[in-house]
C-alpha positions as CSV (number, residue, x, y, z in Angstrom):
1,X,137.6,138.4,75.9
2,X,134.7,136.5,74.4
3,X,134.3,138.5,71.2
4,X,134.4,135.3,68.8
5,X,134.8,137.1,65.8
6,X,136.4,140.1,66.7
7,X,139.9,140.9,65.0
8,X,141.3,141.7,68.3
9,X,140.1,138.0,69.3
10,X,142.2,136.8,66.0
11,X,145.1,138.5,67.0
12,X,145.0,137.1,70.7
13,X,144.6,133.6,69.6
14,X,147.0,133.6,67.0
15,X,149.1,135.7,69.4
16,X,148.6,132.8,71.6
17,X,149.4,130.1,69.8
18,X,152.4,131.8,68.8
19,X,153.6,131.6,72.6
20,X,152.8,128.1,73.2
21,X,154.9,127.3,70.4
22,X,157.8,128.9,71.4
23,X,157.1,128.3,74.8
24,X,157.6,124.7,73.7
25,X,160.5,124.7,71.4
26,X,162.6,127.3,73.5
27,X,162.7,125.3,77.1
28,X,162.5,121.4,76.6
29,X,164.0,118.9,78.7
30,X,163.9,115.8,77.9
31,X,162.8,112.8,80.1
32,X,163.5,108.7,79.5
33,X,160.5,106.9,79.2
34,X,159.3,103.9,78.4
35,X,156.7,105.5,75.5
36,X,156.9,108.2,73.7
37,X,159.8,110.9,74.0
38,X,158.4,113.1,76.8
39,X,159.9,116.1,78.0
40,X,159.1,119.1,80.3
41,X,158.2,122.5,79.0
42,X,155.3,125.2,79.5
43,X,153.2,124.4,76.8
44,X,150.4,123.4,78.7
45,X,150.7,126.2,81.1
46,X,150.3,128.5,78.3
47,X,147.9,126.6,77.2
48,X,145.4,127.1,80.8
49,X,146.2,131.0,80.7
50,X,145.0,131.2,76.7
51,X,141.4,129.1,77.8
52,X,141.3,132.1,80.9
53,X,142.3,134.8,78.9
54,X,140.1,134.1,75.6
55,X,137.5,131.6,76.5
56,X,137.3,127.6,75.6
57,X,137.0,128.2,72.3
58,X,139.8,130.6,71.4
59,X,142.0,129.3,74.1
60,X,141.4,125.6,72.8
61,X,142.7,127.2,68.8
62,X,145.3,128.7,70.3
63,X,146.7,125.6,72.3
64,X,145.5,123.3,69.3
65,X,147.8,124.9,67.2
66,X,150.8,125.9,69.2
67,X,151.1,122.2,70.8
68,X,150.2,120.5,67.7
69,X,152.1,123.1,65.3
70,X,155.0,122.3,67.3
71,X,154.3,118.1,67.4
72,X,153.3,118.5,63.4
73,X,157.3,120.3,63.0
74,X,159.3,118.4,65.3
75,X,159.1,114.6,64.9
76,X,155.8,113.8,66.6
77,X,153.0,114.2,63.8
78,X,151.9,110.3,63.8
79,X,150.7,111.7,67.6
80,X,149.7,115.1,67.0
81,X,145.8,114.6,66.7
82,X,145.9,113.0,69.9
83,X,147.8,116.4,71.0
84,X,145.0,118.6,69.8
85,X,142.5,115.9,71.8
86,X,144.0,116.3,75.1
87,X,143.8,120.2,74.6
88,X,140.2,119.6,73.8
89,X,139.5,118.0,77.0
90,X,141.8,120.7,79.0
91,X,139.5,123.5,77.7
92,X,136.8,121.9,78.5
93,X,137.3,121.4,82.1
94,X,139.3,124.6,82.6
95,X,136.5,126.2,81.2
96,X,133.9,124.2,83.3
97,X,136.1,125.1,86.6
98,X,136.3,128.7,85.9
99,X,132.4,128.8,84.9
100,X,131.7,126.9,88.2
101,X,133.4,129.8,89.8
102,X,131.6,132.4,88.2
103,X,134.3,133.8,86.4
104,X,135.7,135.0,89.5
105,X,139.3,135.2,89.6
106,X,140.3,136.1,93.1
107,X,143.4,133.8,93.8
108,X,142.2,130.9,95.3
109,X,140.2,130.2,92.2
110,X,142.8,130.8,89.9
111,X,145.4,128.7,92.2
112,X,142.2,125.5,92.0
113,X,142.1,125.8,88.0
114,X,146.0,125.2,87.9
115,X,145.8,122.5,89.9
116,X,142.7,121.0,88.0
117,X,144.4,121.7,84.6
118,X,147.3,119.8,86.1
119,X,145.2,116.9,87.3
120,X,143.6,116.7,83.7
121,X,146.9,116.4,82.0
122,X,148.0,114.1,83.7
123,X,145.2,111.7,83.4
124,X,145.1,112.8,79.7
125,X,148.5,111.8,79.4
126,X,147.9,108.6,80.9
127,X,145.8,107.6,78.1
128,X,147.4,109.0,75.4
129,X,150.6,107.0,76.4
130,X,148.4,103.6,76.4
131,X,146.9,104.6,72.7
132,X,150.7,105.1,71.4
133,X,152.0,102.0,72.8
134,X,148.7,100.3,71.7
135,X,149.5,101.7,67.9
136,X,153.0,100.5,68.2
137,X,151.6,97.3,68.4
138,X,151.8,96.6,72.5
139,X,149.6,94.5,74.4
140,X,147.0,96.2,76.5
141,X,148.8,95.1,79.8
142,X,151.9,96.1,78.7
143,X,150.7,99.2,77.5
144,X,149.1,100.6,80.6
145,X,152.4,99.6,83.1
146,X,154.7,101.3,80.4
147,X,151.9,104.0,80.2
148,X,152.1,104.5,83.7
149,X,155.8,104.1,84.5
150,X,156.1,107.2,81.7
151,X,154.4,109.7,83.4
152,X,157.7,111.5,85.2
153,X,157.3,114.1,82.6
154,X,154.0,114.9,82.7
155,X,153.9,114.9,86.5
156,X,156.7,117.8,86.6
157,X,154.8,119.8,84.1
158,X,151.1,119.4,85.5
159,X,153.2,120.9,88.9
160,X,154.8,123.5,87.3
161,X,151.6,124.2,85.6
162,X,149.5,124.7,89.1
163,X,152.3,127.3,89.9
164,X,153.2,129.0,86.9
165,X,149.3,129.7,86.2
166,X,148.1,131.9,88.8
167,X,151.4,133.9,88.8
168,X,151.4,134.5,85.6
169,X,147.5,135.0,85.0
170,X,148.2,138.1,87.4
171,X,151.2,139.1,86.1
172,X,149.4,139.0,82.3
173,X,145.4,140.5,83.6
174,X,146.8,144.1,83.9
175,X,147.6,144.0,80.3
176,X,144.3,142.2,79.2
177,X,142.6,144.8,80.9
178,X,144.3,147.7,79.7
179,X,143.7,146.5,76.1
180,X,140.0,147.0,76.7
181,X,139.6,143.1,76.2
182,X,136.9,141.5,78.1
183,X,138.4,138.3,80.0
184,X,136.1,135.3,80.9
């Protein structure tokens, strides 16, 4: 659905963002970790299927402000820019994957963006750890063992993202279609 301005585009995106929110809020599990408070939920998931289903650009609103409507409202605004960052990047490269193949989504396709989106995040996350230990006032060494000794979290979720996106992309593209939307 590439119609930037359309009011059906709107609605999806806001629609969207909606999701990830709840997606967020409604299944969180916590995790301990050395920095930050991570936890598992589907966020990013949501996230990948909103840059397939409406492009980078509405996909990247819609995960911009469902991830970092819900860090904004729930004790992690000091972070939530760097939030809105990493879902920069994740469009991007979903976006770039999915253009490589042509916008073709036969499964195996689908199956590689998971997994890519799942690579991303974690290496996202990686860096995003060292920046908030850095502006807690950590040393750089410190910072990138702690940094990497936290990523538990985001490990379990860039997994459950590579399976959770292709089954639901086909479970949701009957629906996209039937609206009449144009997907990537």
């Amino acid at each position: 659905m590439r119609q930037k301005n359309s009011l059906r585009a709107v609605i999806f995106t806001g629609l969207f963002a909606a999701i990830i929110f709840i997606g967020i809020s409604v299944l969180r599990i916590p995790v301990p970790a050395l920095v930050g408070r991570p936890f598992i939920h589907f966020g990013n998931a949501l996230t990948v299927l909103a840059i397939l289903f409406l492009g980078a650009r509405n996909g990247a609103i819609a995960g911009a402000v469902g991830l970092g409507g819900f860090d904004l409202l729930n004790g992690y605004a000091a972070t939530s820019w760097l939030t809105v960052l990493e879902v920069l990047v994740i469009a991007l490269v979903v976006h770039t994957t999915y253009r490589l193949f042509k916008f073709d989504d036969r499964t195996s396709h689908i199956v590689t963006i998971g997994i890519v989106a799942g690579v991303t995040k974690i290496f996202t996350s990686y860096v995003v750890s060292i920046v908030e230990a850095l502006m807690a006032g950590t040393l750089f060494k410190v910072a990138v063992v702690s940094a990497f000794l936290s990523l538990p979290a985001t490990i379990i979720n860039s997994i459950s993202t590579a399976i959770i996106v292709p089954i639901l992309y086909y479970l949701l593209r009957g629906a996209f279609r039937a609206t009449g939307s144009r997907m990537n």
